[in-house]
C-alpha positions in Angstrom: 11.9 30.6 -15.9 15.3 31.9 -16.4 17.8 28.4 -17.2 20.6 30.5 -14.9 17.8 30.6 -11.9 16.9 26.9 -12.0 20.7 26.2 -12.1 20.9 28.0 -9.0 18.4 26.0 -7.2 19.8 22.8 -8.2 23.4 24.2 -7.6 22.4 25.5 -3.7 23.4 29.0 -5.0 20.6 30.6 -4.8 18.3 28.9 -2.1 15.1 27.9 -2.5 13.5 29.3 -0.1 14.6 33.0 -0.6 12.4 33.7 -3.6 9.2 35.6 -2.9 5.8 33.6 -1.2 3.9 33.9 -4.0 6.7 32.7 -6.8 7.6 29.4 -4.6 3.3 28.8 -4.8 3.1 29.3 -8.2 6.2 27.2 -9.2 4.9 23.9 -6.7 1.5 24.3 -8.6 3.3 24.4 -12.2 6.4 21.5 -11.4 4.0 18.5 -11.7 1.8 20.4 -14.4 5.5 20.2 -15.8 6.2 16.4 -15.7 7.4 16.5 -11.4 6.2 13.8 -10.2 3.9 15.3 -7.3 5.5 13.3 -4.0 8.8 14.9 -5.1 7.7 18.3 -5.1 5.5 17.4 -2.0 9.1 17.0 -0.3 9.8 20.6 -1.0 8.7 22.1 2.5 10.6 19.1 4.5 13.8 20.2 2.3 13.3 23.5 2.7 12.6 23.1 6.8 15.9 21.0 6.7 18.0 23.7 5.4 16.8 26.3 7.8 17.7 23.7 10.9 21.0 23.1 9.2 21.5 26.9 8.7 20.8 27.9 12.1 23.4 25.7 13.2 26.0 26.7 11.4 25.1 30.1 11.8 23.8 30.4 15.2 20.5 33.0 15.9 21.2 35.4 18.7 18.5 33.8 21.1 17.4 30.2 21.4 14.2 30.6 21.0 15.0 31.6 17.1 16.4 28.4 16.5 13.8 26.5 14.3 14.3 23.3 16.5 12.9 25.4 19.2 9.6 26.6 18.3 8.4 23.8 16.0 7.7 20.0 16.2 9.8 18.8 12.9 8.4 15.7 11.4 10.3 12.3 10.0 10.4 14.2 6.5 12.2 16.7 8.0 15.0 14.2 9.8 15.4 12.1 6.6 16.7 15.2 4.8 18.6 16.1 7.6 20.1 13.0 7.7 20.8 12.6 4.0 22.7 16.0 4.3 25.0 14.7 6.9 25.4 10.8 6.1 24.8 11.2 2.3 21.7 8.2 3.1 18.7 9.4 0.9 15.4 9.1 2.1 13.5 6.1 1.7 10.8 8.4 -0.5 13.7 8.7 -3.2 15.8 6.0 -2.6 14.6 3.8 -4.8 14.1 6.8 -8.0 16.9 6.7 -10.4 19.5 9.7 -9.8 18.5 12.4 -12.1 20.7 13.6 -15.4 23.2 16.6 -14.0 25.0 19.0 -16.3 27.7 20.9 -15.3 29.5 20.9 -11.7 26.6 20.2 -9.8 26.3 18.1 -6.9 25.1 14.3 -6.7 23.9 14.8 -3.3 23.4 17.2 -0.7 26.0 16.1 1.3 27.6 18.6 3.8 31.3 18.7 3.7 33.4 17.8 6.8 34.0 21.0 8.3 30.0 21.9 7.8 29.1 18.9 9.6 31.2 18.6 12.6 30.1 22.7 12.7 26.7 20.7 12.7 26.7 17.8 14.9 28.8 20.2 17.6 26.3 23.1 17.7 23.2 20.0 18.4 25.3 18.8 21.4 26.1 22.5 22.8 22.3 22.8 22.5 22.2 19.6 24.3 24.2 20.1 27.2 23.1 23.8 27.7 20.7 24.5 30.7 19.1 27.4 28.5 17.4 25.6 26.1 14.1 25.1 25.9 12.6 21.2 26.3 12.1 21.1 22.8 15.0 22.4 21.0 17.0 20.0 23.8 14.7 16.7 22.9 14.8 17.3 18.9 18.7 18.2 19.3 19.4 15.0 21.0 17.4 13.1 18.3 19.1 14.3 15.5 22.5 14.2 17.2 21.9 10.3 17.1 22.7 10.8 13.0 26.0 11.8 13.7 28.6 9.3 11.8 31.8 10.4 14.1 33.7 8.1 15.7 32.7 8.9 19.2 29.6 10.0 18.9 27.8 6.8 19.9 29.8 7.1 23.6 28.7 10.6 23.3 25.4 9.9 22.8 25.1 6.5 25.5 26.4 9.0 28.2 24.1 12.2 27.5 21.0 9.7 27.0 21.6 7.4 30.0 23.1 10.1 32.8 19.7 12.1 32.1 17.7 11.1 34.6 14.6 13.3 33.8 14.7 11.2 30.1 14.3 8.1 32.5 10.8 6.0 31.9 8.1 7.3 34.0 5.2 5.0 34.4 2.2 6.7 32.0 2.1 10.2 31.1 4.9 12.9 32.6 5.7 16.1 31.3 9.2 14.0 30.0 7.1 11.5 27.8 8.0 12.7 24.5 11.7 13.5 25.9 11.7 9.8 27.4 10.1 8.8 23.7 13.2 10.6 21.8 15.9 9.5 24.1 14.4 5.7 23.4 14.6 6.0 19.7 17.4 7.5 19.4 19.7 4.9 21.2 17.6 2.3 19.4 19.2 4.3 16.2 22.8 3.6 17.5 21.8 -0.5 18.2 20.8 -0.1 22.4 17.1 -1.2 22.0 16.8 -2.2 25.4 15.7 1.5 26.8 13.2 1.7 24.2 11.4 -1.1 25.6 11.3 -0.2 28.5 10.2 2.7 27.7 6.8 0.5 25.9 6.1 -1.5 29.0 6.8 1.4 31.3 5.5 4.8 29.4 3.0 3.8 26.8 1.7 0.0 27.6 -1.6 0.1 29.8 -1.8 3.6 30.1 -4.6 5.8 28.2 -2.9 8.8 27.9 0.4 6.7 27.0 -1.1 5.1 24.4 -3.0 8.7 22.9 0.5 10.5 23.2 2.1 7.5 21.2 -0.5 7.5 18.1 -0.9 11.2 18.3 2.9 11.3 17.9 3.1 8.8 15.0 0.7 10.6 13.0 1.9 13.7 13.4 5.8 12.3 13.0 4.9 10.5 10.1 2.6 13.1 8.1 -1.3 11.9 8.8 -1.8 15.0 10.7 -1.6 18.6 8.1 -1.1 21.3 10.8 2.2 21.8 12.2 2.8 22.4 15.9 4.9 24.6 18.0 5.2 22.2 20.8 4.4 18.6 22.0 0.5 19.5 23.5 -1.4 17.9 20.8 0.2 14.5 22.0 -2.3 14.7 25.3 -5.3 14.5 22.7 -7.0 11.3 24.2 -9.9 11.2 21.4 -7.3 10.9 18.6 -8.7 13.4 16.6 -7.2 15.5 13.5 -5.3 12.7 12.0 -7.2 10.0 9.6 -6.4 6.0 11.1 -6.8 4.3 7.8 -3.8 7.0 6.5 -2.2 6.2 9.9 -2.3 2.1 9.3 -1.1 2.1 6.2 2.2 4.6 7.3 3.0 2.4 10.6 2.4 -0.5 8.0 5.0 1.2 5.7 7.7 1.7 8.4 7.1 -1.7 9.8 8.9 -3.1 6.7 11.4 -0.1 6.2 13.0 0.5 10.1 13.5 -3.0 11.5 15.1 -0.9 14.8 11.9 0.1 15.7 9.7 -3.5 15.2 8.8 -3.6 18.9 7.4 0.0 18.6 5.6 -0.7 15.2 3.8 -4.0 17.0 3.1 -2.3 20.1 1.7 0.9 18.3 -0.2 -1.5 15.5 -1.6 -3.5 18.2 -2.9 0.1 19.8 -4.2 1.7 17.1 -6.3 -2.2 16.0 -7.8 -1.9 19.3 -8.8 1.8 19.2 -10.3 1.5 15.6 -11.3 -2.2 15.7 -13.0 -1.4 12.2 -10.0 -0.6 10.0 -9.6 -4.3 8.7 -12.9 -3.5 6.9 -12.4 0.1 6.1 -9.5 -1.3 3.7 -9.0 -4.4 3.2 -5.8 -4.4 0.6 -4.3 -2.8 3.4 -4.8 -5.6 6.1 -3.8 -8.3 3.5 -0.6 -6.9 3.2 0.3 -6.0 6.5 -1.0 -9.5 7.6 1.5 -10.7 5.3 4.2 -8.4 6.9 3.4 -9.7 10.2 3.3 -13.0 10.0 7.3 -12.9 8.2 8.3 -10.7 11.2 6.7 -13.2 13.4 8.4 -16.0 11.8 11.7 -14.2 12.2 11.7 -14.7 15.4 13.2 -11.0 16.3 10.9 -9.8 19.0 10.6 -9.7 22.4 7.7 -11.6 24.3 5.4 -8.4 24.2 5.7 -7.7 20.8 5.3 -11.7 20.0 2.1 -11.4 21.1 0.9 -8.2 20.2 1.7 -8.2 17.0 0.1 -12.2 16.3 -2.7 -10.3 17.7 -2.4 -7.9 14.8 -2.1 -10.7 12.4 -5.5 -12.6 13.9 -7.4 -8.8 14.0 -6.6 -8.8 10.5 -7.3 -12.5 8.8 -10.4 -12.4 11.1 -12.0 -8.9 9.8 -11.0 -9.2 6.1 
């Protein structure tokens, strides 16, 4: 490969994703051949997805339904590049790697400048407020606005989230769920955790297809399930098919640890997906050790509601008990 193409790459001159189909195969087959440690390269499609949401926003298509936000569910990959382009925090699948050796005047990070993000951050909130868009480009907009570091977006954010009504809990399933679901998380990203759990006890707690759209969303959100999809269907899926639960445990395990935000989520959802697949405990059993372990420091913290308390001691018993 010529030494001025790969400096492109890594320079964000030449893009990526511009070369031809069959070169950008061939060079994700050769890269780990090379030396690339394969869950880097594997992050190669969630970079590349991150640019072309970041592009479209600061250069706007002609017609929303162009938008890439629009016509494809984007998946927690996806975000954490997003988010490590506009608040320089890498994501937790590099974070801990040591920066790499750069030559030349090449970036340390693919941090947006100023301008680039507020162009950003104010094209996600027109797509917010605009009656046009389509549910989807509107939900995933108002998630990622909630990465927004400017000073007034958290007041921005509390009065979009709160004075939408149609984002308000329903009890069960509604054609809002995964709208409700967004809107909870994301003011659990700016510190209000009180809407998301309501939004457990209210939307997902007791509730068959509640509980289906929840898992089906964590696996697909979190990368168990392989097939991308253009809209939020497949949550409905009440057999929990086309995503694997032991790879699902051992994800919900992983961000149990990693987003303490979201601990009343990770319980309720552990707690779920236990009683759906009582078997998991013995289908791997390094896995239940550890998260037993989790649990019970997260239990001894003391930082859970009264649910959660019990769901996830519940969690801890399942797993002492079947290992």
């Amino acid at each position: 490969m010529d030494l001025a193409t790969v400096q492109g790459w890594e320079s964000g001159r030449r893009p990526l994703a511009n070369i031809r189909a069959g070169a950008l195969v061939d060079l994700r087959r050769r890269l780990p051949v090379l030396g690339a440690d394969p869950a880097v390269v594997g992050l190669l499609d969630a970079a590349m997805d991150a640019d072309r949401i970041i592009g479209a926003s600061l250069e706007p298509p002609a017609a929303d339904a162009l938008y890439p936000l629009a016509g494809w569910v984007h998946t927690r990959d996806t975000a954490h590049m997003i988010a490590w382009a506009v608040n320089g925090t890498p994501p937790p699948a590099l974070a801990a790697r040591p920066a790499p050796r750069r030559h030349g005047a090449v970036a340390t990070a693919p941090l947006l400048s100023a301008q680039d993000r507020a162009v950003f951050f104010t094209d996600l909130r027109n797509a917010v407020a605009s009656t046009a868009s389509s549910p989807l480009l509107r939900r995933q907009a108002l998630y990622l606005a909630s990465y927004d570091p400017a000073p007034d977006a958290s007041a921005w954010m509390a009065h979009t989230l709160h004075g939408d009504r149609s984002a308000l809990p329903i009890r069960g399933w509604s054609p809002y769920w995964a709208q409700a679901r967004s809107t909870a998380t994301a003011l659990a990203r700016r510190g209000d955790t009180l809407p998301l759990l309501d939004f457990i006890d209210r939307s997902i707690a007791d509730n068959d297809e509640g509980e289906a759209a929840n898992l089906n969303y964590w696996a697909y959100w979190m990368g168990a399930v392989a097939r991308p999809q253009a809209d939020d269907s497949f949550m409905r899926d009440r057999d929990l098919t086309g995503w694997d639960a032991v790879t699902l445990l051992r994800l919900l395990s992983q961000g149990l640890q990693e987003a303490p935000g979201y601990t009343d989520l990770y319980a309720h959802s552990l707690w779920a997906l236990l009683t759906a697949r009582p078997w998991l405990p013995q289908a791997a059993p390094a896995l239940a050790d550890v998260l037993a372990e989790r649990s019970a420091l997260i239990l001894d913290s003391g930082r859970l509601s009264p649910r959660s308390r019990r769901e996830l001691s519940t969690v801890h018993d399942v797993l002492r008990q079947g290992n």
